[in-house]
N, C-alpha and C positions, 0 to 999 in steps of 0.2 A: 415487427417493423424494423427495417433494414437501419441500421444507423445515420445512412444519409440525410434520413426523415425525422430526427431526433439530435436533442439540441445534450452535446456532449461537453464535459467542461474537465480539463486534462489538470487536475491536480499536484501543482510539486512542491511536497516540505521540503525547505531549504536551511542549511547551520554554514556558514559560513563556505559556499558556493560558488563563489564570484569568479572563479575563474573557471566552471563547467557551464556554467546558466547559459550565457551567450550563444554557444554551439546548439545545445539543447534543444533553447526556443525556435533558436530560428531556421530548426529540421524541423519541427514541431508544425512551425504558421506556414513554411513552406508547404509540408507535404499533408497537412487536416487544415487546412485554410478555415473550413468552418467550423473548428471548434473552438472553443473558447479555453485562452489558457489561463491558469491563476496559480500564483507563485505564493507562498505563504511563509514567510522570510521571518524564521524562527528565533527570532532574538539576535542576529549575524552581527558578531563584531569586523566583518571585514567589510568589504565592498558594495554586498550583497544589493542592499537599496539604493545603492546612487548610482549602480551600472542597471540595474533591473527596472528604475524608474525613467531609463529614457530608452525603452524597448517596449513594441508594442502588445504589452502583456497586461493584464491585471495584477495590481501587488498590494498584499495586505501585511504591514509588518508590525508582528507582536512584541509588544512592550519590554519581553524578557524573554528568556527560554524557557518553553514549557515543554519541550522533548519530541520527538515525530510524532505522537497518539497525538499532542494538543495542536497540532501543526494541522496533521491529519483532518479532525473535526472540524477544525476551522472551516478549511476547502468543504469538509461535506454539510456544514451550516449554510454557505455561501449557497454549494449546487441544490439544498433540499428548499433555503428561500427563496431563490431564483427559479425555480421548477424547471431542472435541466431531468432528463430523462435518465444520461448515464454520468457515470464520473469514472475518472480513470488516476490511479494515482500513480505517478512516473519522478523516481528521485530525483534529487536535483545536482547528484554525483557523475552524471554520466551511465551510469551502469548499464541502464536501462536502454537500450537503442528503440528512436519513434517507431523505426518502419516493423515492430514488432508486436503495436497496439493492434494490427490490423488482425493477429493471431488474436487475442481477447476480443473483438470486437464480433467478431466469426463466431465462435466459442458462444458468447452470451446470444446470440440468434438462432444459430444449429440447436443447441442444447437445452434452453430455455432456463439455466441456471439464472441465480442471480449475482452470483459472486465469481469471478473468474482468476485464476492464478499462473499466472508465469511463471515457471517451473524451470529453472536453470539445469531439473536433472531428468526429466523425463529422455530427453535425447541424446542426453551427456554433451552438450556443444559448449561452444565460449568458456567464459571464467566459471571456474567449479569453488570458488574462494580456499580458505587453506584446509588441510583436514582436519583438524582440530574442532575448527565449525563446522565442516559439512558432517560429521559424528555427531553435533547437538544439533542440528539442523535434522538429521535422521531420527533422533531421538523425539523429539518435537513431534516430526511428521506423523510417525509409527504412534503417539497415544493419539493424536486429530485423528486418523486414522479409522482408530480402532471406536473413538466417541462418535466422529459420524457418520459411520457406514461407510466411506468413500474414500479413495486411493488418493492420501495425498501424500507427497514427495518434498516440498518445497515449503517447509508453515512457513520461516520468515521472509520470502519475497515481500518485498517493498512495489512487487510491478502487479496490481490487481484492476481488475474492473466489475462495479456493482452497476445491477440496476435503479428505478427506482422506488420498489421496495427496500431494499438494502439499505439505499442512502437514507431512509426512514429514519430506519432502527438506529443505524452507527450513527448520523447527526447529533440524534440524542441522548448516546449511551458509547462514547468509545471508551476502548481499555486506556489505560493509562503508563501504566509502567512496561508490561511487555504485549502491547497495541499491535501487531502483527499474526503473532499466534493466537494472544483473545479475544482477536476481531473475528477471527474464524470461526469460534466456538460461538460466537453471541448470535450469528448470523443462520449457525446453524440452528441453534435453540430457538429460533425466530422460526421454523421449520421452512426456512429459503435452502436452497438447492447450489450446493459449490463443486464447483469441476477446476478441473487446470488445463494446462493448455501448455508444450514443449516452449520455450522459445532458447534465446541465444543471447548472454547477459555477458558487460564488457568490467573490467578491472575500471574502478574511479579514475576519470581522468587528471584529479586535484585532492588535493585535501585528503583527511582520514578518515577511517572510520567512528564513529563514535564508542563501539564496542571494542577493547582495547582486551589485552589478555585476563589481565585481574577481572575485570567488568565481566569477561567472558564466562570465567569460572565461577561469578554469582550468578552470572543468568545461567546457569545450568542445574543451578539448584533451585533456583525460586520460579522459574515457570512453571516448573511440574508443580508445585502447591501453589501459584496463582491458578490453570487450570480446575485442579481441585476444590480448591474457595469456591469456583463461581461454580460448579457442580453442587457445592454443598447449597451453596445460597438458591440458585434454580430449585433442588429440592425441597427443602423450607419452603420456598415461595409456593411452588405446587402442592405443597402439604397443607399449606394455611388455608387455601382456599374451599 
């Protein structure tokens, strides 16, 4: 069923925003008029709620911060309660340009996957970020990869689209600490179908990133054995039964 025909709901974790949201949405309501958008305003000490609450968007804002994973689940609690068919998560940096959902949106119809990925490097276009990450960004891809069968280039894109099946699973079970690349894996082990899809990804128009150089060279260690954990605990699990 073509997406015209299905009730989609455009997902954006936000950490202090406020000066990208504005632009965002309202390419967003302009050019999907009928989707539904929902901002999920992750604890924002800046502006975030008081410029996003007189825009015509859905806003839910969290008590504190609980990191993009808890940001993330929020929106797909919202779209699995509301029985939206797809969701689409689109940051709230800028990075991510709308007129590019229509590449994911294509992708989950053609292909019948249920997870789809924006791939900043299949065509090498737009921001390629610095090299330092696009080396752990490869490194990431290369073991998804190799777990599920399937060419992926891109683990931490932040620019995905599920169906809903998908939205099932991750409502009730997202990662937490590195929620990008073991959202991937959870979805697979759910034996759902993930493809990617080229698109053209922009430098943050504001603000920083949250992954910072120190940050960087932890998560270069600890995803490859968060990975691992959920391998081992999968196998336990299949074992016990």
């Amino acid at each position: 069923m073509s997406a015209k025909h299905q009730r989609v709901l455009v997902i954006i974790p936000a950490y202090n925003e406020a000066l990208s949201l504005p632009r965002l949405v309202d390419t967003l309501r302009s050019r999907y008029p009928s989707f539904d958008v929902l901002i999920v305003d992750d604890g924002s000490t800046d502006q975030t709620q008081s410029i996003m609450s007189k825009l015509p968007v859905r806003l839910l804002s969290l008590p504190c911060n609980l990191g993009v994973g808890g940001a993330v689940q929020t929106g797909l609690m919202v779209a699995l309660d509301d029985n939206y068919d797809i969701a689409i998560q689109v940051d709230g940096d800028g990075q991510h340009p709308p007129e590019e959902i229509d590449k994911l949106l294509t992708a989950l119809e053609e292909t019948g996957c249920d997870m789809v990925l924006g791939s900043r490097f299949l065509a090498m276009a737009g921001f390629q970020s610095t090299l330092t990450r696009r080396f752990g960004i490869r490194f990431f891809s290369s073991i998804l990869s190799a777990i599920c069968k399937t060419n992926i280039t891109d683990a931490t894109s932040g620019f995905r689209a599920w169906t809903r099946p998908a939205i099932e699973i991750l409502a009730r079970d997202y990662p937490e600490d590195y929620p990008e690349v073991e959202a991937i894996l959870k979805v697979h082990q759910a034996g759902l179908r993930i493809c990617e899809v080229p698109v053209q990804m922009l430098e943050r128009t504001a603000g920083r990133s949250s992954i910072q150089t120190a940050q960087a060279m932890t998560y270069m260690i600890k995803v490859p054995l968060a990975i691992l954990m959920n391998l081992l605990r999968k196998r336990e699990t299949s074992a016990s039964r």
